[in-house]
C-alpha positions in Angstrom: 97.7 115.6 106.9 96.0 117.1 109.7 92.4 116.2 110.3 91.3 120.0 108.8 93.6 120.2 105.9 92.2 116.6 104.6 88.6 118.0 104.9 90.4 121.5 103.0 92.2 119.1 100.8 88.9 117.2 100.2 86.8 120.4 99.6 88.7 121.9 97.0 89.1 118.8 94.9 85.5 118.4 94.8 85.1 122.3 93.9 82.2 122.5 90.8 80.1 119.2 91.5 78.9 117.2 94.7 81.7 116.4 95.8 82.0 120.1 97.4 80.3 118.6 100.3 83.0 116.1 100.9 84.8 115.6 104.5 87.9 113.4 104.1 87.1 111.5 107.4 89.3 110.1 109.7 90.4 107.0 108.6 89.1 104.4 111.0 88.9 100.4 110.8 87.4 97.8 112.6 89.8 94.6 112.4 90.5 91.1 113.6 93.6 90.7 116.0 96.7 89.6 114.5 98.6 86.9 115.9 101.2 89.7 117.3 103.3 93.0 117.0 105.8 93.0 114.8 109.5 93.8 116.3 111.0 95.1 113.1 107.8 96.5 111.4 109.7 97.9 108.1 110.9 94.8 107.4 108.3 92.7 108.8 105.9 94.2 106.7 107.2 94.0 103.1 108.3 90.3 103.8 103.9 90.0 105.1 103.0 91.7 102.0 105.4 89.6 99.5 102.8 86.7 100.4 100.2 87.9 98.4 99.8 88.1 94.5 98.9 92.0 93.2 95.8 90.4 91.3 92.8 91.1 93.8 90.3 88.7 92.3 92.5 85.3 93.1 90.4 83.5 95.9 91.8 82.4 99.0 92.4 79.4 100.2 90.1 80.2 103.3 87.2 80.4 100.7 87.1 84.7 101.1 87.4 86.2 97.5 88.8 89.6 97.1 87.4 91.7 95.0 88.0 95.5 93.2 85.1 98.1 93.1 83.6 97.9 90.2 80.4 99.4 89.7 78.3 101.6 92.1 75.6 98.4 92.4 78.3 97.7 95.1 78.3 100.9 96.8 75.4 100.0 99.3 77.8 96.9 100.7 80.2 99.3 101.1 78.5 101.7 103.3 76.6 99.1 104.8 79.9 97.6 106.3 81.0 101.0 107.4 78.6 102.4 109.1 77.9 99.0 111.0 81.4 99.7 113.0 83.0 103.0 112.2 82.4 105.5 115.1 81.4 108.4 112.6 78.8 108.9 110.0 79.6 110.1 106.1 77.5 110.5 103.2 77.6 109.2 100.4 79.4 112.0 98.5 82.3 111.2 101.1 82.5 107.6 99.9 81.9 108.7 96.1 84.8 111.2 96.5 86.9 108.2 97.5 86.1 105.4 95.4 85.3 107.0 91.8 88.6 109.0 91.9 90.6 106.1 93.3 88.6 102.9 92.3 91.5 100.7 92.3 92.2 101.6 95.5 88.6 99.7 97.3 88.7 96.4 97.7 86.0 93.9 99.2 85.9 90.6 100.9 83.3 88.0 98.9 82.4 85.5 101.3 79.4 82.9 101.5 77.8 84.9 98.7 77.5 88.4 100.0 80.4 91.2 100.8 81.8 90.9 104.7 84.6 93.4 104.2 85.9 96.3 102.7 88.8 98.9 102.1 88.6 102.3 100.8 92.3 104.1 100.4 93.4 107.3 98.0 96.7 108.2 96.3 97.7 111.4 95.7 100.5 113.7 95.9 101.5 115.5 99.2 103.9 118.4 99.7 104.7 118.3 96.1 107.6 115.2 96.2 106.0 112.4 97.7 103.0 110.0 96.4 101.2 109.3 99.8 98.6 107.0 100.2 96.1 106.8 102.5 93.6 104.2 104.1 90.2 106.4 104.7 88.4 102.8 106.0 88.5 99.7 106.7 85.6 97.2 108.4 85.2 93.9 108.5 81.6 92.2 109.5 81.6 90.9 112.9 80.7 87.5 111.9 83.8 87.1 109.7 86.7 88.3 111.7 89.4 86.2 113.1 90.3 85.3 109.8 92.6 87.6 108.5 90.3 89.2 106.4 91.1 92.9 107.5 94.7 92.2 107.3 94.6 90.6 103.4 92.9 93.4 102.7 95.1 96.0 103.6 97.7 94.2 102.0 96.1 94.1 98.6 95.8 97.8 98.9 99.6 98.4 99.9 100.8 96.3 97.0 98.6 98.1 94.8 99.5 102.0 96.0 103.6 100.4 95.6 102.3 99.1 91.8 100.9 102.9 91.2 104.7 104.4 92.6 103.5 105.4 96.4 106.2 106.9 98.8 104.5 106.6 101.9 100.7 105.5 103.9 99.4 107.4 106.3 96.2 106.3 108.4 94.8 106.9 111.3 92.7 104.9 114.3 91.6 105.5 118.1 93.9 105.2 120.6 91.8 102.5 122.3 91.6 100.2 119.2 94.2 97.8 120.3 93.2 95.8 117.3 93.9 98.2 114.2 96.8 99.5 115.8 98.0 95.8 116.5 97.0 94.9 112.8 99.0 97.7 111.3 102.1 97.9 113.7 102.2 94.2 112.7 102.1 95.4 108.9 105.1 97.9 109.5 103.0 100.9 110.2 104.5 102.8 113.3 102.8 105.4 115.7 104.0 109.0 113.9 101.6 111.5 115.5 99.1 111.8 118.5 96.1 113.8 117.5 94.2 115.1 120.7 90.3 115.2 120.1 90.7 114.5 116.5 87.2 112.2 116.2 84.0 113.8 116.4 83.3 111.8 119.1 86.3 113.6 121.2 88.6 110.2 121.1 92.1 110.7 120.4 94.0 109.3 117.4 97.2 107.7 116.5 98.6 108.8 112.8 100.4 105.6 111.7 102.9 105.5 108.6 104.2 102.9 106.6 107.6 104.3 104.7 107.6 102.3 101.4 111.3 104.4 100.4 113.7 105.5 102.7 114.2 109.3 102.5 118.1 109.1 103.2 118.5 107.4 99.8 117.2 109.9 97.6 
């Protein structure tokens, strides 16, 4: 999706309530560094993901407990983490439109007694044959990183969007954010589009894709 037809795409699915004054944003994340790139990111990245179990609410064994969305009481945490490191601002109708259509799809980080991380993804249908998911945000707070936090949770959120039949994710992140694009290229995402200007802030983007089925074989 281009960066206009997600906010179209968003728009019209809100048509009728408040989420008519949705924008889908760019997807952005703030994230840890992972060890290193992957060389074989397809493969690299299922055999990553078969570490972790699909329930979301089995502590780790680095005391982090991950979490589904359950109730708007978290919603402040949410946007709290967001807007401490994504480069652009959305309202809360943005974040509703996300979370309440796709609540399995937000996960947080439970750590010390308070929430230091967050996902918030979608899963929907895209040019009619394919289930595409996307990852909207990500953040992870700056006091917590370095422990693979950002990375579990985009995991969780993969194996969740394969349990729900997904083709194909789609994110994307700023050129200059060597440590999302490290963190997904290391997952199996690969660079699929540059998108000139396509933050508010004029920074370019890189479209990433994870292909969950290969096309040929259908």
């Amino acid at each position: 999706m281009e960066n206009q037809e997600g906010k179209d795409a968003a728009l019209e699915e809100g048509k009728g309530d408040q989420r008519s004054k949705v924008e889908e944003p760019g997807s952005q994340s703030s994230a840890e560094e992972p060890s290193g790139p992957a060389e074989d990111g397809h493969q690299i990245g299922h055999e990553a993901m078969d570490e972790l179990p699909l329930d979301v609410t089995v502590p780790s064994a680095t005391g982090v407990e991950y979490v589904s969305y359950e109730s708007e009481l978290q919603m402040p945490d949410i946007m709290r983490l967001m807007k401490a490191d994504l480069s652009e601002p959305y309202s809360i109708y943005t974040y509703r439109y996300f979370i309440h259509n796709w609540p399995s799809l937000c996960v947080l980080a439970k750590c010390d007694g308070k929430f230091v991380g967050a996902i918030v993804c979608k899963l929907e249908m895209h040019h009619y044959n394919t289930r595409r998911g996307y990852i909207a945000m990500l953040a992870v707070d700056k006091g917590y990183r370095k422990r693979k936090i950002g990375s579990t949770l985009v995991k969780k959120s993969i194996r969740q969007m394969v349990a729900d039949g997904c083709d194909e994710i789609v994110l994307e992140t700023e050129v200059t954010n060597q440590a999302a694009l490290s963190l997904y290229e290391n997952l199996g995402f690969v660079r699929d589009k540059y998108l000139h200007q396509y933050y508010l802030n004029g920074v370019d983007a890189y479209r990433l894709k994870l292909w969950l089925k290969d096309p040929l074989s259908e």
